[in-house]
C-alpha positions in Angstrom: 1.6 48.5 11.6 -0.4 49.4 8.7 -3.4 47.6 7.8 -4.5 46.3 4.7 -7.3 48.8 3.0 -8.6 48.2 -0.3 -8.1 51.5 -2.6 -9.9 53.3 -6.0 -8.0 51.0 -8.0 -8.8 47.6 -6.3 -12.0 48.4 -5.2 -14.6 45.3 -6.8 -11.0 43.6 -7.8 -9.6 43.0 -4.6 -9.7 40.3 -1.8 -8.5 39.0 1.2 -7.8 36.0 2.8 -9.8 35.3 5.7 -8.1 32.8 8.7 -10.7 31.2 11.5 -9.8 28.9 14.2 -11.8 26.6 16.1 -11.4 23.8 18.7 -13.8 21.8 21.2 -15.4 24.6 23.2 -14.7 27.4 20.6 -16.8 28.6 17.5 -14.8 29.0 14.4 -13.1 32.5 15.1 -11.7 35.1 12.6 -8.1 35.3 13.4 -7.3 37.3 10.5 -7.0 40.9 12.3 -5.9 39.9 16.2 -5.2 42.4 18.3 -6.2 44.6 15.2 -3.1 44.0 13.1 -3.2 41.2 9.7 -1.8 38.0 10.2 0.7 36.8 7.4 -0.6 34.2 5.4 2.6 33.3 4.1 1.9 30.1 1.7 -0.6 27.3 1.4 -0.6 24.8 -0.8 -2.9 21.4 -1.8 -2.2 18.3 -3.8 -3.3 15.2 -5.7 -4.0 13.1 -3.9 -5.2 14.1 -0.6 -6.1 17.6 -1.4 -5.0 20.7 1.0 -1.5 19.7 1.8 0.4 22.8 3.9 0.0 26.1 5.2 2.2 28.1 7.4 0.9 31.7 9.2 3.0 34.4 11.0 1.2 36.2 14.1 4.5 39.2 14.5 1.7 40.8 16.8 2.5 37.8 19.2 5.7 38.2 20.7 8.3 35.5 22.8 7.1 37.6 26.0 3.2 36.5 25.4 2.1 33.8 27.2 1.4 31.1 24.5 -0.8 28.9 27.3 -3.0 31.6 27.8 -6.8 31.6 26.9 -6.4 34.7 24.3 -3.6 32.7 22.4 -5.9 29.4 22.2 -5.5 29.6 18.7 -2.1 28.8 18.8 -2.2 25.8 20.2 -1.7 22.1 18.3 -4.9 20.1 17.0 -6.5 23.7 16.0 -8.5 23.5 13.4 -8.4 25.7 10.4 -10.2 27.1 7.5 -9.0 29.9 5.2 -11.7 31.8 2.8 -11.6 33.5 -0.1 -13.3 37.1 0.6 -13.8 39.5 -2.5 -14.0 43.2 -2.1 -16.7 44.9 -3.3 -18.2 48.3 -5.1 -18.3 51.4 -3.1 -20.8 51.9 -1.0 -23.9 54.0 -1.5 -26.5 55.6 0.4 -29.1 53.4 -1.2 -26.9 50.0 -1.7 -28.2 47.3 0.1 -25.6 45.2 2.7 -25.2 41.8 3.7 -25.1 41.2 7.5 -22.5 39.3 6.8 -20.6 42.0 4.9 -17.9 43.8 6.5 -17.4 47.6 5.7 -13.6 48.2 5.3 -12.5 51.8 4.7 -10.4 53.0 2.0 -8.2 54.3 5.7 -7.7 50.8 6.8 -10.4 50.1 9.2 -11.7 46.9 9.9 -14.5 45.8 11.9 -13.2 42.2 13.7 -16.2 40.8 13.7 -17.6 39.2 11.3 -21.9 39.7 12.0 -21.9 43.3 11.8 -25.4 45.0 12.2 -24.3 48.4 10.4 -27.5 50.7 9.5 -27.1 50.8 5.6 -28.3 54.6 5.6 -25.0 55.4 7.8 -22.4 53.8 5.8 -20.2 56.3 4.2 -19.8 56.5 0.5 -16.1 56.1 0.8 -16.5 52.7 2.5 -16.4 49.4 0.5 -17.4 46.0 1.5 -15.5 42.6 2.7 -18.1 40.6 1.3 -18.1 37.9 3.9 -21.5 36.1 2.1 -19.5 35.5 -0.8 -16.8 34.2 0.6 -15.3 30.6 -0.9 -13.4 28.3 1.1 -10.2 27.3 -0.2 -8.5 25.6 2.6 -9.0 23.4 6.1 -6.8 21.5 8.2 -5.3 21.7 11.2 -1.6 23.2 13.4 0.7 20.6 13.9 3.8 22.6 15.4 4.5 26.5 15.9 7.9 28.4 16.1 8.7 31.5 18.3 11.6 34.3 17.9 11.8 37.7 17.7 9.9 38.6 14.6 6.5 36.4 16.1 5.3 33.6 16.3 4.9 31.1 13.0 2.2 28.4 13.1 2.4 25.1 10.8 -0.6 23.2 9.9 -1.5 20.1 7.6 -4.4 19.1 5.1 -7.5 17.6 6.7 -7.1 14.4 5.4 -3.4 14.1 6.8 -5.4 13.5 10.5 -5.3 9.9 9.4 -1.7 9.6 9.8 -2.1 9.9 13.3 -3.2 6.2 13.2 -1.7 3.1 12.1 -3.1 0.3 9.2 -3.1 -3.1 11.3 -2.9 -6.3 9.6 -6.1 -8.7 10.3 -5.7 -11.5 7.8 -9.1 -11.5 6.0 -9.7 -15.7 4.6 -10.7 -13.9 1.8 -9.8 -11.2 -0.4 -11.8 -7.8 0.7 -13.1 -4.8 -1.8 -10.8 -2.3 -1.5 -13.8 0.5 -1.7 -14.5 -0.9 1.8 -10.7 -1.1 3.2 -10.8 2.4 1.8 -14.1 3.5 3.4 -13.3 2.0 6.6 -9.4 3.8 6.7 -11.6 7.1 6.4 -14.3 6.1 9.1 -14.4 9.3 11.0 -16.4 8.5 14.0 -14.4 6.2 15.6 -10.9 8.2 15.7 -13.0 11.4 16.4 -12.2 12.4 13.6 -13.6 16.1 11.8 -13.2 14.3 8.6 -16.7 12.7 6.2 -16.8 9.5 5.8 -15.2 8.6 2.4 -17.6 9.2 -0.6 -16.8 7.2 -3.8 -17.5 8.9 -7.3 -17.6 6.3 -9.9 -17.3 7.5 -13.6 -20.3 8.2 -16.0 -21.3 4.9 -18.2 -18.8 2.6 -15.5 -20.3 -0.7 -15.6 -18.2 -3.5 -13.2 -21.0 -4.5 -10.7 -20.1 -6.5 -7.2 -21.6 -9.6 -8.9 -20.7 -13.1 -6.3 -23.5 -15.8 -6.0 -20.8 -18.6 -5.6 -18.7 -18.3 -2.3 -14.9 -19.8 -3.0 -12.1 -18.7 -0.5 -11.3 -16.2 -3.4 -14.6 -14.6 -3.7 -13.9 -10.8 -2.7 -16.2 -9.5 0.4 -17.7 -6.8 2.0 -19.0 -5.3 -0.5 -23.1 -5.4 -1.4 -24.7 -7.4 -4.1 -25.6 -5.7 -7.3 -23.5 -2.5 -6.8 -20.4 -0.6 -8.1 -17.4 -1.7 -8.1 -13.5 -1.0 -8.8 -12.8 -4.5 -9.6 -10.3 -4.6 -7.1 -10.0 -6.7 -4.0 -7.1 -7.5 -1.8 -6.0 -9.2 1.6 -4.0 -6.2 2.3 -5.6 -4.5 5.4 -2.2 -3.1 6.3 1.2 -3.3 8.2 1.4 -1.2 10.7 2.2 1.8 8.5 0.7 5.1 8.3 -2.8 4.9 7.4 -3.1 7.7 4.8 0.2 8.5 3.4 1.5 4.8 3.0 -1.6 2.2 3.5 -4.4 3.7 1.8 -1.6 5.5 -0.9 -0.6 2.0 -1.6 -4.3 1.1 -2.1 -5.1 3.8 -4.8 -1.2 3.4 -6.3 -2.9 -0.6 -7.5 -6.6 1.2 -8.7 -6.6 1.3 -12.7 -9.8 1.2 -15.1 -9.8 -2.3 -16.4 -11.3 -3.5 -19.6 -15.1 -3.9 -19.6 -15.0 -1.0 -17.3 -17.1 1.0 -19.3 -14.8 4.1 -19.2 -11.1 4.4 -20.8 -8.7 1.9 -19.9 -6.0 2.5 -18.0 -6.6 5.5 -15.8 -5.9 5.4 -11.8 -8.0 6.1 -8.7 -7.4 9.1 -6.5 -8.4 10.8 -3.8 -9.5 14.6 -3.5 -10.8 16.7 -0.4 -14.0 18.6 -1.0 -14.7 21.7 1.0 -16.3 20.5 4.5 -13.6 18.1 4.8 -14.9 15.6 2.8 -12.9 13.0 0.8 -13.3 11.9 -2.4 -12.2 8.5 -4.3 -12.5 9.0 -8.3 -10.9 8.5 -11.1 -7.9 10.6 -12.5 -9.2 11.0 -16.5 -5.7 11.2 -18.2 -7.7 12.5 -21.1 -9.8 15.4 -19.6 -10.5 18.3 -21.4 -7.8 21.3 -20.3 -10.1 23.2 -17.1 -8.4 26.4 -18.6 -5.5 27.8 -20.7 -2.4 30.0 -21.0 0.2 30.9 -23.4 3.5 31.2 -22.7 5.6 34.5 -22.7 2.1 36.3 -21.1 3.6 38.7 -18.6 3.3 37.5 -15.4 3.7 33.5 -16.5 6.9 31.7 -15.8 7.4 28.3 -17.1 10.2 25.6 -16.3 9.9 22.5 -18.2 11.9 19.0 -18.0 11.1 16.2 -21.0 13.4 12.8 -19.3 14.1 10.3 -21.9 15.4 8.5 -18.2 11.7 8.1 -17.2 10.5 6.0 -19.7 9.0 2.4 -19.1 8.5 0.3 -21.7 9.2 -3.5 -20.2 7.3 -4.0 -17.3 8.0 -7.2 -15.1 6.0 -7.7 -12.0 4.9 -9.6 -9.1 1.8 -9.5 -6.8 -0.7 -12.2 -4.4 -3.5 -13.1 -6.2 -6.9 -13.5 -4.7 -7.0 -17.0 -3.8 -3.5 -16.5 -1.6 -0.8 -17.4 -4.3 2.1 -15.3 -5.1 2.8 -14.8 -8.6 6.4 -13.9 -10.6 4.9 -14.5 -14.1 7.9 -17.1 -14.3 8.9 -20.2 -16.7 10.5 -23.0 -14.9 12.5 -25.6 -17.6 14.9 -27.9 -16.5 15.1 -26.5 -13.2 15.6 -23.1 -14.2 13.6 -20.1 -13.6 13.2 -17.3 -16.1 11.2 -13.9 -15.5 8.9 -13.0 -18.0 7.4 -9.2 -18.9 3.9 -8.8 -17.6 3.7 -6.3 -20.3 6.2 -4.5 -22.8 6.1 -2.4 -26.5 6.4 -4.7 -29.1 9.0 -2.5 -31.1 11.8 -3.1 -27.6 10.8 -6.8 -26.4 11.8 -9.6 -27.2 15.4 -7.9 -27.4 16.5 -10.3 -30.4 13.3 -9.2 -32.2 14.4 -5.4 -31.6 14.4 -3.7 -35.4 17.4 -1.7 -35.9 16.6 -0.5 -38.8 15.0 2.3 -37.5 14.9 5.0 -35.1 12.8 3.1 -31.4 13.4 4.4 -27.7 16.1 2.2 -26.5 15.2 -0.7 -23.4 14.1 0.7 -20.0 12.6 -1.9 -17.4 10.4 -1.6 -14.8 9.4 -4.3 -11.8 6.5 -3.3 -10.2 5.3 -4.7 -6.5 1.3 -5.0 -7.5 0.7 -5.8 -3.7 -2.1 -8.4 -2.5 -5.3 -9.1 -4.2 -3.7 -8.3 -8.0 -3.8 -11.4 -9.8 -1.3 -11.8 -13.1 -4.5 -11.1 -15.8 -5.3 -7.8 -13.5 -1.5 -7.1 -13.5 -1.4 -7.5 -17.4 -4.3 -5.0 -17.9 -2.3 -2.4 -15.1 0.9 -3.1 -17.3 -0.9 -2.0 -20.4 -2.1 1.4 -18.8 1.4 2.5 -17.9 3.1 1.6 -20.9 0.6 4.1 -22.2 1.2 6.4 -19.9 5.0 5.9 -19.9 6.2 4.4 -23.0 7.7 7.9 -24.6 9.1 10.8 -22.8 6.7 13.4 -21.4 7.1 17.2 -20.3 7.1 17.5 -16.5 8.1 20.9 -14.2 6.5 23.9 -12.9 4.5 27.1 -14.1 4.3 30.1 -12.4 1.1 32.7 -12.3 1.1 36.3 -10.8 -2.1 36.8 -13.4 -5.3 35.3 -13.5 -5.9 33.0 -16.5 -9.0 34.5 -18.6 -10.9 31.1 -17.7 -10.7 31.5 -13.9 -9.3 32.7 -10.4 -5.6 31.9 -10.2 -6.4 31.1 -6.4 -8.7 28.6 -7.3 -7.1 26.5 -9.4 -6.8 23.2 -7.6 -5.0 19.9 -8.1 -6.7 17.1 -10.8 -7.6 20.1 -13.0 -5.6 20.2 -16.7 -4.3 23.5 -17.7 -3.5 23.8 -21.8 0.1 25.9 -22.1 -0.2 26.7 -25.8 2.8 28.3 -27.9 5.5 26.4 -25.7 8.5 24.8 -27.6 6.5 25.9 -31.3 3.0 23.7 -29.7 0.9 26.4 -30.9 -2.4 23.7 -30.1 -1.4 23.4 -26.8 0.3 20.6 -24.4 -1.9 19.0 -21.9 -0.5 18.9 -18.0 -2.3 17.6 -15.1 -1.6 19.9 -12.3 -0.4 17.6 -9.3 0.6 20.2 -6.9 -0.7 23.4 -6.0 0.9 26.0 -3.8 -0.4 29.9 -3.4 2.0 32.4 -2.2 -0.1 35.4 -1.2 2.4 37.8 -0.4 4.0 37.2 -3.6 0.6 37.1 -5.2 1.5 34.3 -7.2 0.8 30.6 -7.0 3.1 27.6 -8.4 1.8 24.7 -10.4 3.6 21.4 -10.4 2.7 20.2 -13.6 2.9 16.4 -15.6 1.6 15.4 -19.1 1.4 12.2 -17.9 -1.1 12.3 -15.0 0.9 11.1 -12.2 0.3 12.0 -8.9 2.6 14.5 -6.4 4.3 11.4 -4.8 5.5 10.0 -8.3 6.7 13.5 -9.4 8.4 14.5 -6.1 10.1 11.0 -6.6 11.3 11.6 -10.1 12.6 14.9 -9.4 14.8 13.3 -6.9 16.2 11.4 -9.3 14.5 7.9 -8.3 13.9 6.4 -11.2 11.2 4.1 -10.0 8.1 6.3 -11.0 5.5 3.7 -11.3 6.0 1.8 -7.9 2.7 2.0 -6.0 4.4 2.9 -2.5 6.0 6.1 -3.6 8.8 8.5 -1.4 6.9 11.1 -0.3 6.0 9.1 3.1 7.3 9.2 6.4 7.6 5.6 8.6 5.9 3.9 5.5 6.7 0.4 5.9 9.5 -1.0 3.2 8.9 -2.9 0.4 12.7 -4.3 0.0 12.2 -8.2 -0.8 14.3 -10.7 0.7 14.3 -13.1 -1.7 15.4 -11.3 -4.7 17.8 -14.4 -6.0 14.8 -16.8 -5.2 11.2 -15.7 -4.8 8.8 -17.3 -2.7 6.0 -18.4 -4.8 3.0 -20.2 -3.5 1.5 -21.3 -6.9 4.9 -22.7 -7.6 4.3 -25.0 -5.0 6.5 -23.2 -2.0 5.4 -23.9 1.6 3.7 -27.1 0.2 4.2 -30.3 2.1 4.8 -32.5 -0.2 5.3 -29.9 -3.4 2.3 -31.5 -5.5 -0.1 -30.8 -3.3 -0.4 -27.1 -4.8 -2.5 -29.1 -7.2 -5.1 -29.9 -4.6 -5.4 -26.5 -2.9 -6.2 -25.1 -6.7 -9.3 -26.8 -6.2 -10.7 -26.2 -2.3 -13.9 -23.9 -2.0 -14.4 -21.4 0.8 -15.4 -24.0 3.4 -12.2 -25.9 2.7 -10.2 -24.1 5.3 -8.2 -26.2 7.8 -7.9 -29.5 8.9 -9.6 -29.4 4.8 -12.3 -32.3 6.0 -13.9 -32.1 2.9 -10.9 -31.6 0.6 -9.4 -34.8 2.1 -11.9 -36.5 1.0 -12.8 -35.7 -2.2 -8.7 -36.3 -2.8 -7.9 -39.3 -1.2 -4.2 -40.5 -1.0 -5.7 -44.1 -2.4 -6.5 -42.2 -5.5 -4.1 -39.2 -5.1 -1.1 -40.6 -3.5 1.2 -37.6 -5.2 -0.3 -35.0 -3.3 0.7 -37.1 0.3 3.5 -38.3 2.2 3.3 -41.8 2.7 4.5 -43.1 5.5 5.0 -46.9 6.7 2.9 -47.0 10.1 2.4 -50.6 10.3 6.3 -51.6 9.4 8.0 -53.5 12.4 11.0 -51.2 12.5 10.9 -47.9 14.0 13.7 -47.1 11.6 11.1 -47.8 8.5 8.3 -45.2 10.2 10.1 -42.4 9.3 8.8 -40.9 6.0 11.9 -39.8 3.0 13.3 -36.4 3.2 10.3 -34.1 1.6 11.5 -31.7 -0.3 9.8 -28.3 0.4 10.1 -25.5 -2.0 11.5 -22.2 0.0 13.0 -18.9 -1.1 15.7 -17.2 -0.6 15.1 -16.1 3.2 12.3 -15.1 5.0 10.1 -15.9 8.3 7.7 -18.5 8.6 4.9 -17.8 11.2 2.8 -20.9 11.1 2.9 -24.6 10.5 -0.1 -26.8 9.5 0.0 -30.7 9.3 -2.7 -33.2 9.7 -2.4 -37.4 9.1 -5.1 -39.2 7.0 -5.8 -42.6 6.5 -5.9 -44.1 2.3 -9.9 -42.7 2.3 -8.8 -39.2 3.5 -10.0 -39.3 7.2 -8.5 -37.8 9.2 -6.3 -40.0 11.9 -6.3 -39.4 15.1 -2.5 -40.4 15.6 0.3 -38.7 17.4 3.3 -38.1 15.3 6.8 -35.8 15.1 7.5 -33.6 12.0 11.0 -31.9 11.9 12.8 -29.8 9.0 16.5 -29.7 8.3 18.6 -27.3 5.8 19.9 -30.4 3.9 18.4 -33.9 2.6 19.0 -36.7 0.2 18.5 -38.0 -3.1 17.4 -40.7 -5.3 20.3 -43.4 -6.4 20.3 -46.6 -8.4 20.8 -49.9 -6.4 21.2 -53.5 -7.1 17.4 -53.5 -6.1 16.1 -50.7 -8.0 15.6 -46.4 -7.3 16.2 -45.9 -3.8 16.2 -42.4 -1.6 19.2 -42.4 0.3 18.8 -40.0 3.2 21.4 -37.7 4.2 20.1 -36.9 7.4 21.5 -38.7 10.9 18.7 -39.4 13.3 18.5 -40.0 16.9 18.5 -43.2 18.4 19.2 -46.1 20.6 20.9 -49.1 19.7 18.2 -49.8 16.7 15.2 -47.6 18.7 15.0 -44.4 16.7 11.9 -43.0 17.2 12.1 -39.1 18.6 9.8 -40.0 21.3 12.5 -42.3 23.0 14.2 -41.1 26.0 17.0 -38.5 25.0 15.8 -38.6 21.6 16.0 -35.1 19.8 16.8 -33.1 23.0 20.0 -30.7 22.2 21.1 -31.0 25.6 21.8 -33.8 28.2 19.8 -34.4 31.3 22.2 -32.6 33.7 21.9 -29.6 31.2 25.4 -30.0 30.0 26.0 -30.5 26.1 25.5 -34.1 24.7 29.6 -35.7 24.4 31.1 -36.4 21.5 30.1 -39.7 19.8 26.6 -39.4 21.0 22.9 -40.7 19.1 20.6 -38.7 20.4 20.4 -35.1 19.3 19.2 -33.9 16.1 21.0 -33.7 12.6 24.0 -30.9 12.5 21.1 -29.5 9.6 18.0 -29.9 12.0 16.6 -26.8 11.7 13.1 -27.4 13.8 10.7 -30.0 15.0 7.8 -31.2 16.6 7.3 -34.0 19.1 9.6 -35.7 21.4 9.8 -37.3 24.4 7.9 -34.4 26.5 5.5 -33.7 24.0 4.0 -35.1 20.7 2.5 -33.8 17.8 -0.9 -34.2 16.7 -3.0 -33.3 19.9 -4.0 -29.8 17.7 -6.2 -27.2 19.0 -4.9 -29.3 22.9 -1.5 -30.2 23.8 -0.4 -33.8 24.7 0.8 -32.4 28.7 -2.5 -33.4 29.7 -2.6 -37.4 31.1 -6.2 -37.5 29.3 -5.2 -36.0 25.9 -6.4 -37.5 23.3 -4.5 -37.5 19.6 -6.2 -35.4 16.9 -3.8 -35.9 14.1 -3.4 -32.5 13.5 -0.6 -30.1 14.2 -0.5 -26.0 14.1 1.8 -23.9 15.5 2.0 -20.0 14.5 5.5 -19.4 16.2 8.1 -17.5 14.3 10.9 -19.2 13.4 13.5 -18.0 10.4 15.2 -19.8 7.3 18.1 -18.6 4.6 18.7 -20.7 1.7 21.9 -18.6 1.3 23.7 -21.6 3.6 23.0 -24.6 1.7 25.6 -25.9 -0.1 23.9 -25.9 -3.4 23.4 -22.3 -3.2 25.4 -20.2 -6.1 27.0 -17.2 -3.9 28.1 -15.8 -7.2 25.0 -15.4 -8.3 23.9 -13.9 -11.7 20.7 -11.3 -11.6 20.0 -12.6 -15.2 20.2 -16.5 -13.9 18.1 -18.0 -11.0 19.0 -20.1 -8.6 18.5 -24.3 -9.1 15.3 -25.9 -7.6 17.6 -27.8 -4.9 19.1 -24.6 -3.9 16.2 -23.6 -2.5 14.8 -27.0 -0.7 14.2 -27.3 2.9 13.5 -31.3 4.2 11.2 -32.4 6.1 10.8 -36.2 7.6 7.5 -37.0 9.4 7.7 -40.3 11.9 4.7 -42.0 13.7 4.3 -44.9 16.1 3.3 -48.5 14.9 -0.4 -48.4 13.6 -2.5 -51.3 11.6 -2.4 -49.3 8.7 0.3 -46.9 6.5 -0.7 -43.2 7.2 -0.7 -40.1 4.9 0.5 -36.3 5.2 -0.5 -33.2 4.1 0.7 -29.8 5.3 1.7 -26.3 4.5 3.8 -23.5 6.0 3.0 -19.9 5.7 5.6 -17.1 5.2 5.6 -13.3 7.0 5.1 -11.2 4.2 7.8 -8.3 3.2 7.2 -5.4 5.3 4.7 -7.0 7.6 
């Protein structure tokens, strides 16, 4: 098999590309010339973000009859890592010319010395021999072999990107009480030393002149953490730690799919975060500047440039509607509720499209295009409104987006070392004699075509947008883009009716939301402090009140409490705790249960009354759930309850707590326990499921530009206790499973 040789013409112009292996117990190896015979280095390639992407080599000196497990194959193996250099030839040699010991003599025949630490005398090297000038060499690319395929032609070896290690681990959730800087979620995803890792630890490039400091003297449950006093900052924070989803290609890309420059920044508005790999394998968060100066230029029609181009009017955004978890916990829809009815509003849009009845149409405008964008946790609606701003303009009019080829170097530099994040200026294209700016998201060399491919944008979006929009997903701005393998899904359940905590869902009663507006970080729960700075004698709105010290077990049961829901979802924990009128706590037992269905207010001769729709349990006039047979579902002898009976729950009873065999309010204990003592409060974090779509208010022919009524979406609860001196109060809260968690 002939061997590569440089020749008169190439001699101080030519290269090759130099392939080393290494694993635990083996020095970084040149591979390049095994068994004396060039491996094909048939295509690497690198991309924003993430840097070096793919490579795929072809041994054909190792055949199917080899012995792939043995110790001269090592190489092969999965897990080896990889580099690939960048070795210029150059001049020919001459008695006097000095030599590198790291410099390889190659002669104009083909022969190559394997190693690479020759000790060659200078005063013998031939004059026809030139040098592989191994101390000059540049590295261009390092990962490591995932998989390798065997037939008759050799043996092909795949390998992935350094940074792609990551993915072999998974983002857990861990439910922060406050919002965490994402600089530190994003340093600790790339912790190396833990994971064994051959990564660096994450280093964070903040732009000249940026000014947001970490700046927290006052600790609320929304002040963001983990981050040190007095330094530099992204101004982003979030409760997102993960879901169990790839930690590279879908956690930490949906981190750095949120990052934009915000105003006050000190840099331009608007631009995203990304992340690059530096030689050494060493990753880099920065800042993609959508307005960088072109790294180099070429013009089009130059022999040995091929250009394919796409402008997509079907790409534009220019209405953006969005919806995201601010810091302090609360979803947010940017909605307007009137009369009952809920109505989405734009978190930003171009004035000249929205509001639609405002359109001009006296002149020429891009038509409508919407957007809704997922902002994720720890993006509050004023953050959201800034992001908004950036993409409309990054997306508002059509931009040029495709590919350009290069078999030539540009004059400006190395066509193999162009990388992603640079900007390349094609000039005379489509009669733009000045040039169009493209941000090169994707880089892929070709070496036995001597040509390398550019996957170019003039609106700075990364790969994962681009390979999205060329597979004609129109959905270009969503921060969890396609280009991901087990990410976890963002599909929302509750598309007809969100959940929304500052709206007041979850909230037992409703108007408490106002009181939790106001807790600080040490208000967490049973909310000691809160309680008492909001007393029901003073605050009765944000209670349920219910008649302890009436006569009649019948009276002790509290009205049917509305709670605001959503569509569907998962609860996965319950909190309740009983006050007395001052806000102290009250160490009572008591039974909460909810049901799909409740009642309403009606006039009587004796004024506005609640009429409750819900049938409880009881005995003769006894109906308190903690009576013998009282809300069990099933009879003693485990057979269903007969026909006619009183004692199990509602046909809507949906779940409860306290009966009979055990009461509510023993919290952190249980009441099982002769010498249990009630604490008044309740929490239980078991899953349990609800879907509004069965209540008979719900509008099953639902309209996407309507929402569904308030009552639609109400779950009841009704909170009893036994006979006390005094009426007690109620407070609780139940917390839904996020989407894709």
């Amino acid at each position: 098999m002939q061997r590569w040789a440089p020749t008169s013409t190439v001699l101080g112009e030519g290269y090759i590309f130099a392939i080393y292996a290494s694993c635990p117990g083996k020095a970084p190896t040149e591979v390049t010339f095994f068994r004396k015979a060039p491996a094909t280095l048939q295509s690497f390639s690198f991309a924003d973000p993430f840097g070096d992407s793919t490579c795929q080599i072809k041994f054909e000196q190792v055949t199917p009859y080899d012995d792939i497990t043995s110790g001269e194959l090592w190489f092969l193996r999965p897990w080896t890592n990889y580099e690939i250099y960048y070795v210029p030839v150059g001049e020919q040699y001459t008695p006097l010319s000095e030599m590198s010991a790291l410099d390889v003599p190659v002669n104009v025949d083909g022969i190559h010395s394997a190693t690479t630490t020759p000790e060659y005398p200078v005063p013998d090297v031939p004059v026809n021999m030139a040098p592989l000038q191994y101390s000059r060499k540049q590295l261009m690319w390092e990962g490591h072999s995932v998989s390798y395929s065997v037939d008759e032609d050799g043996v092909t070896i795949q390998l992935q990107g350094a940074l792609f290690s990551l993915d072999r681990f998974l983002a857990k959730p861990k439910y922060p009480e406050r919002p965490v800087v994402v600089e530190k979620l994003l340093v600790d995803a790339f912790e190396p030393y833990q994971r064994g890792l051959k990564t660096k630890p994450l280093k964070i490039e903040y732009p000249q002149g940026w000014k947001l400091t970490y700046d927290y003297t006052t600790v609320t449950p929304y002040t963001p953490m983990g981050w040190k006093q007095g330094a530099l900052w992204s101004g982003v924070a979030t409760r997102n730690t993960g879901a169990w989803d790839k930690l590279l290609t879908s956690y930490v890309q949906n981190i750095i799919g949120i990052m934009y420059t915000p105003e006050g920044c000190g840099v331009t508005t608007g631009n995203t975060w990304t992340i690059r790999k530096d030689p050494n394998r060493q990753p880099v968060l920065h800042v993609r500047d959508r307005f960088r100066a072109p790294d180099f230029e070429i013009w089009y029609g130059t022999p040995g440039v091929e250009v394919s181009l796409t402008q997509d009017g079907m790409n534009i955004t220019n209405v953006i509607y969005g919806q995201g978890t601010g810091w302090e916990g609360a979803k947010w829809n940017n909605t307007n509720i009137d009369n009952g009815v809920t109505t989405f509003e734009p978190v930003a849009y171009d004035g000249n499209v929205y509001p639609y009845a405002e359109r001009p149409r006296d002149r020429y405008s891009n038509p409508p295009s919407e957007a809704m964008i997922n902002f994720g946790d720890g993006i509050t609606l004023e953050m959201a409104k800034d992001a908004g701003m950036g993409i409309l303009a990054r997306d508002g009019m059509p931009g040029w987006s495709g590919s350009i080829k290069l078999k030539i170097n540009p004059l400006a530099i190395n066509r193999w070392l162009i990388r992603p994040g640079m900007v390349v200026n094609l000039r005379g294209f489509v009669g733009m004699q000045d040039g169009i700016r493209m941000h090169i998201a994707e880089v892929t060399c070709e070496p036995q075509e001597l040509s390398i491919t550019l996957q170019v944008d003039t609106k700075f979006r990364d790969l994962l947008t681009l390979e999205q929009m060329n597979a004609r997903v129109k959905d270009p701005i969503t921060p969890v883009k396609l280009l991901q393998v087990n990410r976890r899904s963002l599909m929302i359940d509750d598309l007809a009716a969100p959940w929304d905590y500052s709206a007041g869902s979850g909230f037992i009663p409703r108007e408490s939301v106002e009181m939790f507006r106001n807790k600080v970080a040490s208000d967490v729960f049973p909310y000691r402090d809160l309680l008492l700075r909001y007393p029901p004698k003073r605050y009765p709105h944000y209670y349920v009140d219910v008649a302890a010290s009436a006569g009649q077990s019948k009276r002790r049961w509290s009205y049917d409490v509305p709670i605001l829901m959503s569509q569907s979802g998962t609860i996965r924990r319950i909190e309740m705790v009983c006050v007395n009128k001052d806000g102290e706590i009250a160490q009572r037992r008591f039974h909460v249960s909810i049901y799909r269905n409740g009642g309403t207010k009606a006039n009587t001769e004796s004024g506005e009354e609640y009429i409750s729709s819900i049938s409880l349990p009881h005995t003769g006039e006894n109906y308190s759930p903690f009576a013998e047979n009282h809300f069990f579902p099933t009879a003693p002898n485990g057979q269903p309850w007969g026909p006619g009976n009183f004692y199990e729950p509602d046909s809507s009873f949906l779940i409860g707590w306290g009966n009979g065999e055990s009461f509510a309010g023993y919290w952190p204990g249980n009441s099982d326990s002769p010498e249990a003592i009630p604490t008044g409060m309740l929490v239980d974090e078991g899953i349990w499921a609800f879907d509004m779509t069965e209540n008979p208010d719900w509008n099953v022919s639902y309209d996407p530009s309507t929402t569904q009524r308030d009552t639609a979406k109400m779950l009841y609860a009704k909170i009893y206790t036994d006979r006390y001196d005094e009426d007690l109060y109620f407070l609780g809260r139940l917390y839904r499973v996020e989407p894709g968690q």
